[in-house]
Each structure stands twice: as structure tokens, then as C-alpha cells.
N, C-alpha and C positions, 0 to 999 in steps of 0.2 A: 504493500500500500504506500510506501515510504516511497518510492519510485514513480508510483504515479504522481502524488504530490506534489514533488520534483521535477516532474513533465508539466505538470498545471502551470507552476510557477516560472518557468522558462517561457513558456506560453505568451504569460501575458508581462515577462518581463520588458519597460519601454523601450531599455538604450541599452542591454546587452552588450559585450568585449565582442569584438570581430569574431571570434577564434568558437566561441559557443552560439553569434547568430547564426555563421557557418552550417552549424547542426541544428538550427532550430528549424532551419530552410527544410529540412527533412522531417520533420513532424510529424507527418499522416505515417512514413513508415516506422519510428519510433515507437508512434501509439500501437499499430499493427502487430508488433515484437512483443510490446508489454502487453494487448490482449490476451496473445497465443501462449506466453507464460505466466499469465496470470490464470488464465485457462489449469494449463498444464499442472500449474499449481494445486489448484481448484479440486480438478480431479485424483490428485495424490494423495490432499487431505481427507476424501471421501474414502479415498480405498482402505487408508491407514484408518480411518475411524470403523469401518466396516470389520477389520480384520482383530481390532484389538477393543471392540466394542466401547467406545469412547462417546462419550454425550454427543448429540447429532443439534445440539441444540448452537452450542456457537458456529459450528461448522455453517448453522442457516444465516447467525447473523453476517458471519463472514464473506458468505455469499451474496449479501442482500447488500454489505458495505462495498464490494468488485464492483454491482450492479449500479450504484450509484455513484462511485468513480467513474466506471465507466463512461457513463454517462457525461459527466462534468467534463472529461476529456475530449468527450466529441460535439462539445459548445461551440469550439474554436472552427470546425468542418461544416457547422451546420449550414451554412450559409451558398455553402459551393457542393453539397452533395446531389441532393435529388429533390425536385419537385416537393416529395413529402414532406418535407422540412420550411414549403414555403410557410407557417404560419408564426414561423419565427421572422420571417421579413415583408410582412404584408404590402400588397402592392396597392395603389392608390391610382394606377393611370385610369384615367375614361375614355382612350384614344378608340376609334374608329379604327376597325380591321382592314378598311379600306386607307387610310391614310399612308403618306408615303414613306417608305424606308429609307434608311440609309446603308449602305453595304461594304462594309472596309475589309480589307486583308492589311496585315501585316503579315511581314517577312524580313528575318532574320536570316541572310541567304549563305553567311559564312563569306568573307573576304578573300579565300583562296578556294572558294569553289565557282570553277565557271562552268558547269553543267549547267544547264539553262532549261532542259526540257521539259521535265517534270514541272519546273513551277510554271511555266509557258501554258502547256495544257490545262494543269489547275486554274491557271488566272482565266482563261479562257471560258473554264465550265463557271466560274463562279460571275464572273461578269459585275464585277465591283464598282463602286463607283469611286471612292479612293484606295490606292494604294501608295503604302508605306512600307520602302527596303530600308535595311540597317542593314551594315559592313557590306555596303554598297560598294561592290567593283565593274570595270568595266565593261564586263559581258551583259549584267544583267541592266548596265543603264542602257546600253545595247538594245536589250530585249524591249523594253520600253519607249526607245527612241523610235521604234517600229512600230507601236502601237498609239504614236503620238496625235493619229486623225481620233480613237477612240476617248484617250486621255489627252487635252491638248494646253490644260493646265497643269502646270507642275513647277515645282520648287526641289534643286537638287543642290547640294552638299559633296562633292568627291574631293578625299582627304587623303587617296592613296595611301590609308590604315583601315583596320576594324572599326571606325567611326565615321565614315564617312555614312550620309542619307540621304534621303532621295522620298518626297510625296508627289503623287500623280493623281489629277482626278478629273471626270467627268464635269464637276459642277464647279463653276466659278469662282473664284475669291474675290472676297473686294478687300481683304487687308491681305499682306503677306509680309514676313519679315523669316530673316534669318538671325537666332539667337547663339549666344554664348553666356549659357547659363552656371555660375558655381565656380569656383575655384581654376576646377580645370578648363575652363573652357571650349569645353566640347560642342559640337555645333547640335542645335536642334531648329527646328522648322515649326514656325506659326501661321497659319490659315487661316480666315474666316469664311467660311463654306456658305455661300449665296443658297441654303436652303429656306424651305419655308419659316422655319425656325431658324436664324444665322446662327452658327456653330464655331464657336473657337476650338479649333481643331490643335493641337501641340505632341509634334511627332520629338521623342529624345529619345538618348542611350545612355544612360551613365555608366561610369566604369562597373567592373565586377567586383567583387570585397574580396581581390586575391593575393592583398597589402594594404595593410595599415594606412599609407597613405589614398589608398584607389578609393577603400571601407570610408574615410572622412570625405574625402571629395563626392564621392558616392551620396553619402546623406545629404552634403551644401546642396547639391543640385536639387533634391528634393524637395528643399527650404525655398530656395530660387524658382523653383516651379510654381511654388505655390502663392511667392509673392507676386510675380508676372499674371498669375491668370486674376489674383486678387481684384485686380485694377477693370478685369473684362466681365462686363454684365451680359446677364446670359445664359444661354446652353454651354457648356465645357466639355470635351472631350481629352483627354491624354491617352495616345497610342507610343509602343515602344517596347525594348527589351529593359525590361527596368528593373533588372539584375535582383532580384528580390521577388521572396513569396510572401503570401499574404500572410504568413504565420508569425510572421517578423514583428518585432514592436512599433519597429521603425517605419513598416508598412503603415500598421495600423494608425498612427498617428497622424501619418501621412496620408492616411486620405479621409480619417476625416478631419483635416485641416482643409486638405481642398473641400470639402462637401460631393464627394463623389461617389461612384461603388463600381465596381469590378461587376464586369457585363458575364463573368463565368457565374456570378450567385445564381444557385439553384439549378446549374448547369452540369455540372461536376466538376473534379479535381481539375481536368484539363493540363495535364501534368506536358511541357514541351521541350522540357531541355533533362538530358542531354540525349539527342536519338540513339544511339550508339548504345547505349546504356537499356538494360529490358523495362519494359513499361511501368512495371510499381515502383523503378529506386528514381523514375526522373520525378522534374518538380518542376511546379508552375512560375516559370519568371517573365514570360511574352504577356502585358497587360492590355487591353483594353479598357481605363473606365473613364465612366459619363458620368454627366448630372441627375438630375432627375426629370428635368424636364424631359431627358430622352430613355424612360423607363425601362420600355420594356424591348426586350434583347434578346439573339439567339447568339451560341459561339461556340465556336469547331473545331475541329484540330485539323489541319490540311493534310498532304502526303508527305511524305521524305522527299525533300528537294534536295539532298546531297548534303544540305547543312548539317549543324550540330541541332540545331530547332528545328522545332515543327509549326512551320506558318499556322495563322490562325484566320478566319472569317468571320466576323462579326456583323451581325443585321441588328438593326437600331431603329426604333421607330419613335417620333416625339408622343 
């Protein structure tokens, strides 16, 4: 029980050392370990009471105290599991099924891959109305510079590193600026998207927490994000690999300072990074989130485009 508590408290620890949010990023598998041997437990202490007829009566509370840990530990999921769970996050939109959507992809395409095909066909079936590359290299600004009659706004970034970025879209801006938000000065890209709702749109990348120094710059940017959009009234959106899952304290603070939410609630884990890696030990760091004006959402995990992530498709409706 000592263990789980321990997991609680990491949980909703705010400002964590580098080196333990590291691990907290992994969470959902953690709790997973600690059900199966708590489990495992469980049924040890039944067999040994069985065999050496021992009071069955703590062994119930013990089980009834697993069942309400349990529980407490899967507070922090409930948000991003499944539909059943919507009544922890009530929905409020009145929007008309007919009203119109909006359809983003991101993609994280990996800086030294230029396979191109796979996310070609992808973009092709999803038929987006923005898209948003990170570690944007030359093949795939390529790929888009061919689809420039489809997308014929766009704002691109090439940095000739893992940070360069790149948005493309269908529907018009009437604001656009190129940021360098935080410490490190990393480029990110603002849009205001000429929908029926105007949409501040803000594509970024911060570093990954793979040093101390990346881990602090990493947060400034967060801070920085939040002051920039402070100032824009409005719908909000923020797209990006944004190096961080939501189990994080730093997430969590961080968005509700923006006043936002993460378009995977009640969608699932949506686990993208790292493909390579088998599907339960990745973890979700490719964000999508809006305001609330633009409630209600659907979001995907795309194919293997060769990257380390797995793109993502996002529909948004006000």
C-alpha cells in the first residue's frame, strides 16, 4: 500500500527534479506493475490464509483498502480513458452536428527521415485542413510545396536541426507571426485561422528534459506560451510535440494556466512516442489542446511514417 501512496504522491507532485518527472512520464505503466503485484499479492495472502486457517476477516479489509487505492490511482487517467468516464468531465457544448469542423494533423516527421510516403498517403486520406510538421527537413517541405494549390497558406521555419517547423492550411490567416518563445529561442509559429470562430492557432517544440538545462528551458517556454496567448481573446488552440505527458505537474499546471484541455480526454491514452518501442511502454507527448469554445473533438493516432512518433489527426468543432 506504501507504494501506491508513493505513486499518488509523485502524481500530483507540481515541480518535481528532472530525473523523477522523467519517470512520472510513464505512469499508466507504473500503475499497471503495481496493479499486477498488488494483484499477485492479493492472491498469496488468500492462499496462505486458506492453508493455515487464518481470520479471513482482515484479509477483506485489505482487499476492500487495494480496491480503493486503486481507485485513487486511476483519478489521474480518468480523463483520457474511455467515454465511461465522461461524467467526470461533463460536456457543456450545444453545437449543431451540422456545424463546421476543423481538421488538423500534426506530425513529428523525425529530421533524418526522408521517407515521404507513408505520411503522403495519410495526409491525402485525411484531407486536413491544417497541417503542422516538426523537425521539418527538406523532403517533406518538398512534399508540401506540391500540395501548395491544396494548402496555399502557410508559414514555415527550416533550421537545418530537429527544430525547424512548418504550418500549412486551407483557410486563411489574417494574423501570422513567427515566435521565439523562452530562453532558448526556439522558433514556433502563430496563426489566426479566418474561421467562423477566429482561432489563434500556436504550432511549438520545446526541447526534451534530456538535461538539466533543455528540462528548464523546456518549462520557460511553457510560461512564455502562456503569456503570448494571455494577451489573444478568443478561441486558442496549441499544436506540437511538447515533450511532456499529461501526468506531469508541470503539464498540469500548465494548462490550466492556459485554460485549455487536451483534445485526447475521453479518447484514450493515445500513447505516440517512441514507435520503435511496443505499444504499452510509449507515452503520450504529441499535444493537441483547445479552449473550450472549441469542445468537442475527435483524435487519432496516424501510421508509422518512418518517424520516432506517431502523427496525430485531430477534428474540432466550435
Amino acid at each position: 500500500m506504501g507504494s501506491g501512496a508513493a505513486l499518488i504522491f509523485l502524481q500530483i507532485w507540481s515541480s518535481p527534479p528532472r530525473f523523477i518527472e522523467l519517470g512520472i512520464h510513464f505512469y499508466p505503466q507504473w500503475l499497471t506493475l503495481w496493479a499486477i503485484l498488488a494483484l499477485c499479492f492479493a492472491g498469496m495472502s488468500r492462499f496462505l490464509s486458506s492453508v493455515f486457517k487464518t481470520s479471513l476477516q482482515a484479509l477483506r479489509w485489505q482487499n476492500i483498502s487495494f480496491l480503493l487505492l486503486l481507485l485513487a490511482l486511476l483519478l489521474p487517467l480518468r480523463s483520457y480513458l474511455l467515454p465511461v468516464f465522461d461524467f467526470f468531465q461533463p460536456k457543456h457544448s450545444t453545437t449543431e452536428p451540422s456545424a463546421p469542423v476543423l481538421r488538423i494533423v500534426l506530425a513529428n516527421v523525425l529530421f533524418s527521415n526522408v521517407q515521404t510516403a507513408n505520411f503522403e498517403r495519410w495526409l491525402d486520406q485525411e484531407q486536413a485542413d491544417v497541417v503542422v510538421i516538426e523537425e521539418l527537413n527538406r523532403a517533406y517541405e518538398a512534399v508540401m510545396h506540391k500540395r501548395k494549390v491544396d494548402y496555399p497558406y502557410h508559414r514555415v521555419v527550416y533550421t537545418g536541426n530537429p527544430f525547424g517547423i512548418g504550418l500549412w492550411s486551407r483557410i486563411p490567416f489574417d494574423q501570422e507571426e513567427t515566435l521565439q518563445l523562452g530562453p532558448a529561442q526556439l522558433p514556433s509559429l502563430y496563426v489566426r485561422l479566418k474561421t467562423p470562430q477566429p482561432l489563434h492557432l500556436l504550432a511549438t517544440h520545446p526541447y526534451p528534459p534530456i538535461s538539466d538545462r533543455y528540462f528548464t528551458d523546456r518549462n520557460a517556454q511553457y510560461g512564455a506560451i502562456t503569456e503570448f496567448l494571455a494577451k489573444k481573446s478568443g478561441p486558442k488552440a496549441v499544436v506540437g510535440d511538447l515533450n511532456i505527458t499529461p501526468w506531469s505537474g508541470y503539464y498540469q499546471r500548465w494548462e490550466q494556466q492556459l485554460g485549455l484541455r487536451n483534445t485526447r480526454q475521453s479518447q484514450g491514452l493515445l500513447s505516440s512516442w517512441p514507435v520503435h518501442w511496443p505499444a504499452f511502454l510509449r507515452i503520450p507527448i504529441d499535444h493537441v489542446l483547445v479552449s473550450e469554445d472549441w469542445s468537442e473533438s475527435e483524435t487519432v493516432l496516424g501510421p508509422d511514417i518512418g518517424s520516432d512518433h506517431l502523427p496525430l489527426r485531430v477534428v474540432i468543432r466550435p
